[in-house]
C-alpha positions as CSV (number, residue, x, y, z in Angstrom):
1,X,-172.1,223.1,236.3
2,X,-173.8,226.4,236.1
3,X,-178.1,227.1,235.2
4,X,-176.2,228.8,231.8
5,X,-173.7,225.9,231.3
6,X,-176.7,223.5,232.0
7,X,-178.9,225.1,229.8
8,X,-176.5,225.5,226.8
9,X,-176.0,221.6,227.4
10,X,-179.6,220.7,226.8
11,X,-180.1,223.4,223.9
12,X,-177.0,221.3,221.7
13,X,-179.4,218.0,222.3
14,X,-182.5,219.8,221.5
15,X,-180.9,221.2,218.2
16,X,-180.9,217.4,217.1
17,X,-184.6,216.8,217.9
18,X,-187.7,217.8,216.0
19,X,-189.6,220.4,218.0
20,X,-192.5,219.2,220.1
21,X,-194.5,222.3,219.6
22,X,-195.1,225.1,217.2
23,X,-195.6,228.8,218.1
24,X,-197.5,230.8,216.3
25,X,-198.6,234.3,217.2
26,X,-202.9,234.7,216.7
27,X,-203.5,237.9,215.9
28,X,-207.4,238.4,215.8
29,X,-209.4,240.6,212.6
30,X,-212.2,241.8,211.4
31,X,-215.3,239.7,211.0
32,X,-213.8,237.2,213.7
33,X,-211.2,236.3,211.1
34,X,-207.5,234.8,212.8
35,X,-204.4,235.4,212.0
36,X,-201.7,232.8,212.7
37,X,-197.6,233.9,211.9
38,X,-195.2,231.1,213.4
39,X,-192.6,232.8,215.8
40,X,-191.3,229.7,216.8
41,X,-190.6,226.0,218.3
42,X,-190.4,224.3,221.4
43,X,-188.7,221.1,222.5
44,X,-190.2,219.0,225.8
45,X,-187.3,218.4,228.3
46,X,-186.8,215.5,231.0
47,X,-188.4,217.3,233.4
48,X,-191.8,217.8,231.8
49,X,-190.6,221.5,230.7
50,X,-189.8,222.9,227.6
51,X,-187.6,224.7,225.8
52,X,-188.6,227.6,223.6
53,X,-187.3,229.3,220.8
54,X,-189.0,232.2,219.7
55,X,-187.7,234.4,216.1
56,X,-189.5,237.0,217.0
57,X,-192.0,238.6,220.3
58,X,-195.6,239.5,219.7
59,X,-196.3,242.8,220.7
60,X,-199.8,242.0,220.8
61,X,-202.7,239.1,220.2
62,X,-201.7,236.0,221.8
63,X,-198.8,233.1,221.2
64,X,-200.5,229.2,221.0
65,X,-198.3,226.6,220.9
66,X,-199.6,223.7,218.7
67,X,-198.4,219.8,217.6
68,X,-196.5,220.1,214.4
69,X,-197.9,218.7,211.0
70,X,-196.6,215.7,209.7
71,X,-195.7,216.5,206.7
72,X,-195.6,213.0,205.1
């Protein structure tokens, strides 16, 4: 099996899960004041990796990569 053919077998099983991680992109203001947009979501793998899915690319500030909430 190929890296591509590998990889697009792990993304179907990771479509199932919850994401481990939440991106955001931090964009920093005035008076030290943050801004946080979510970009995306990340899945751990078997291998202590993870798979990320981003909606969009910072052109600038920083991405973080946080726990999700529980909403519940």
């Amino acid at each position: 099996m190929s890296n591509t053919e590998t990889e697009a077998a792990l993304d179907t099983g990771v479509k199932n899960r919850k994401p481990s991680l939440v991106a955001y992109q931090v964009r920093e203001g005035k008076d030290e004041q943050s801004y946080w947009d979510r970009i995306g979501i990340a899945w751990s793998n078997r291998d202590g990796g993870f798979t990320v899915q981003l909606h969009s690319i910072p052109l600038d500030g920083r991405i973080v990569l946080t726990k999700p909430k529980n909403n519940g």
